[in-house]
C-alpha positions as CSV (number, residue, x, y, z in Angstrom):
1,X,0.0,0.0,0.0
2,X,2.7,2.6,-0.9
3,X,0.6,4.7,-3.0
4,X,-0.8,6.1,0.4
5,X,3.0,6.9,2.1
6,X,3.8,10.6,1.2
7,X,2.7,14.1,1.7
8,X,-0.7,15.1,1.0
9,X,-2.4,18.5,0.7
10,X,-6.4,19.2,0.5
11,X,-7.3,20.9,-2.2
12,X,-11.0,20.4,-2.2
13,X,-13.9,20.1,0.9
14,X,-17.7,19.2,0.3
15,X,-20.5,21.1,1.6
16,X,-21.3,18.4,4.2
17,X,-18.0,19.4,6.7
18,X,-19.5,21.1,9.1
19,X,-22.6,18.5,9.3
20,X,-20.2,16.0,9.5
21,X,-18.4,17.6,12.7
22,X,-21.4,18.2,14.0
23,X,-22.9,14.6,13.9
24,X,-19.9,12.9,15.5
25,X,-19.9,16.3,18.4
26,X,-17.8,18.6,18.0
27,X,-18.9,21.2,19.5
28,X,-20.0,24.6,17.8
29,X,-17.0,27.2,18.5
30,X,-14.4,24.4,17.6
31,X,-16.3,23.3,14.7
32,X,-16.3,27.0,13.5
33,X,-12.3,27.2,14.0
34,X,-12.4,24.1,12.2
35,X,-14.0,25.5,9.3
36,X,-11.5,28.0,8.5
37,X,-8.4,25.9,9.9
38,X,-9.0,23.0,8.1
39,X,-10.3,24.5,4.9
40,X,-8.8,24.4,1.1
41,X,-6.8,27.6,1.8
42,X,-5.3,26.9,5.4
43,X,-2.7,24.0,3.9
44,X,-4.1,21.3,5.3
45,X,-1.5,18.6,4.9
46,X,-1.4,15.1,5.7
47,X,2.1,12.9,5.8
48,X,1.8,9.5,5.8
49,X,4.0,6.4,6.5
50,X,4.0,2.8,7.0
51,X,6.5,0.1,8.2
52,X,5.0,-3.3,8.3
53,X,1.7,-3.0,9.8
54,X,2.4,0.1,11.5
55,X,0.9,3.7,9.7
56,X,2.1,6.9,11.2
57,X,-0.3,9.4,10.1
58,X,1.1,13.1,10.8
59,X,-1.8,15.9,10.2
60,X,0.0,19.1,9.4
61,X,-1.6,22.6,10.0
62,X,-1.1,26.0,10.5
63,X,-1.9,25.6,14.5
64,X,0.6,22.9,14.9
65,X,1.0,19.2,14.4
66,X,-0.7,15.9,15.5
67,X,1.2,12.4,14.8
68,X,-0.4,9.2,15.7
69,X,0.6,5.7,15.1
70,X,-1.5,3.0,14.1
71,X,-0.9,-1.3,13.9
72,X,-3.4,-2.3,11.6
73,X,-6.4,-4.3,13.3
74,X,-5.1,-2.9,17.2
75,X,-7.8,-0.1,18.9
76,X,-5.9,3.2,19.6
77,X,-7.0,5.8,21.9
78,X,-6.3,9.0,20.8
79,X,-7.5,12.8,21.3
80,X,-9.3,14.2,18.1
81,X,-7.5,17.4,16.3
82,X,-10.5,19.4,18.9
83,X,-9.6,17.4,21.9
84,X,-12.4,14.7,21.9
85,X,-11.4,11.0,22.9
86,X,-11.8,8.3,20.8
87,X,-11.1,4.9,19.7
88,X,-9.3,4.3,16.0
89,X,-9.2,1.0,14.4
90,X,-6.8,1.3,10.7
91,X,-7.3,-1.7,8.2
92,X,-6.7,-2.6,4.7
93,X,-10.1,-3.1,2.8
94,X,-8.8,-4.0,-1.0
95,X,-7.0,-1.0,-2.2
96,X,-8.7,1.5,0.5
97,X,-7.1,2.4,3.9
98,X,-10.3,2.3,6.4
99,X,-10.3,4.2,9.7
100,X,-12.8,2.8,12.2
101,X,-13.3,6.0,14.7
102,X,-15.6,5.4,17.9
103,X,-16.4,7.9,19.8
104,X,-19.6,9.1,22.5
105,X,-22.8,8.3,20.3
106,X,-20.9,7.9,17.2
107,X,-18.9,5.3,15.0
108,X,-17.4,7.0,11.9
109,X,-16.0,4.9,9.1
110,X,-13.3,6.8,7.0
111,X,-12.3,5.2,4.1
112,X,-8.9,6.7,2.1
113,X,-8.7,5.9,-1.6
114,X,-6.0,6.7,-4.0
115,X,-5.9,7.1,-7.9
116,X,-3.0,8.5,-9.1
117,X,-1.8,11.4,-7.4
118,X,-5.0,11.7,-6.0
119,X,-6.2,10.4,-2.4
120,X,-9.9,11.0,-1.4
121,X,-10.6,10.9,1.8
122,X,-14.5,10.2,2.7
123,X,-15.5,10.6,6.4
124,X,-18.9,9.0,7.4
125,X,-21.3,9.2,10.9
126,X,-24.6,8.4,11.6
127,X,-26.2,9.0,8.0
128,X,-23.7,11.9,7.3
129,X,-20.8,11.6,4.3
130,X,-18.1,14.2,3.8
131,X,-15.4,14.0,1.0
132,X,-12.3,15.9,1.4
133,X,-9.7,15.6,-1.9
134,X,-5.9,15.6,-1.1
135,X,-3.1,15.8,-4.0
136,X,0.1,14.3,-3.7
137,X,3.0,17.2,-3.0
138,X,5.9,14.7,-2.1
């Protein structure tokens, strides 16, 4: 699964973001920040890496940095980019990289695919999709 490691950078949100934040509870002033520090113009960057069955996923933007590391099929407690705790399962699913996120009153499947230098990243919660596009820059 190569075609995932290397830097990413969104160039494109849906509509559905800020439904999508709210359905899984962030709550309203974060998910306002969010809007406008995670948008197409903030360079939003995501650098990706895997040894073995470990993916270290570093998110990359203009507030700072978050790095996690994942083992494929192993639960992972982590704190959300707004500070929420949840639990993050990572598996291969054919050629998609699918993040199992559980969290109070939610469970959000997020499925990363790649076509060329293109990843899409699709985030989805209790009826809600949101598609975020990310090009490779490295």
């Amino acid at each position: 699964m190569a075609e995932f490691c290397g830097l990413w950078e969104l160039v494109s949100c849906d509509d559905k973001f800020d439904e999508y934040m709210k359905t899984v509870g962030v709550a309203d002033d974060k998910r306002k920040l969010a809007l406008t520090a995670l948008n197409t113009g903030a360079k939003v960057q995501h650098d990706i890496s895997r040894s073995g069955t470990s993916w270290t996923i570093k998110v990359i933007t203009a507030q700072g940095e978050k790095v996690d590391v994942y083992t494929e099929g192993s639960p992972v407690e982590v704190n959300t980019l707004d500070g929420r705790k949840v639990s993050v399962v990572y598996a291969l699913e054919g050629s998609d990289l699918v993040e199992t996120q559980t969290g109070a009153g939610f469970v959000s499947k997020n499925v990363r695919k790649v076509s060329g230098d293109t990843m899409t990243f699709t985030f989805t919660a209790n009826g809600v999709t949101c598609a975020r596009t990310y090009k490779k820059i490295s």
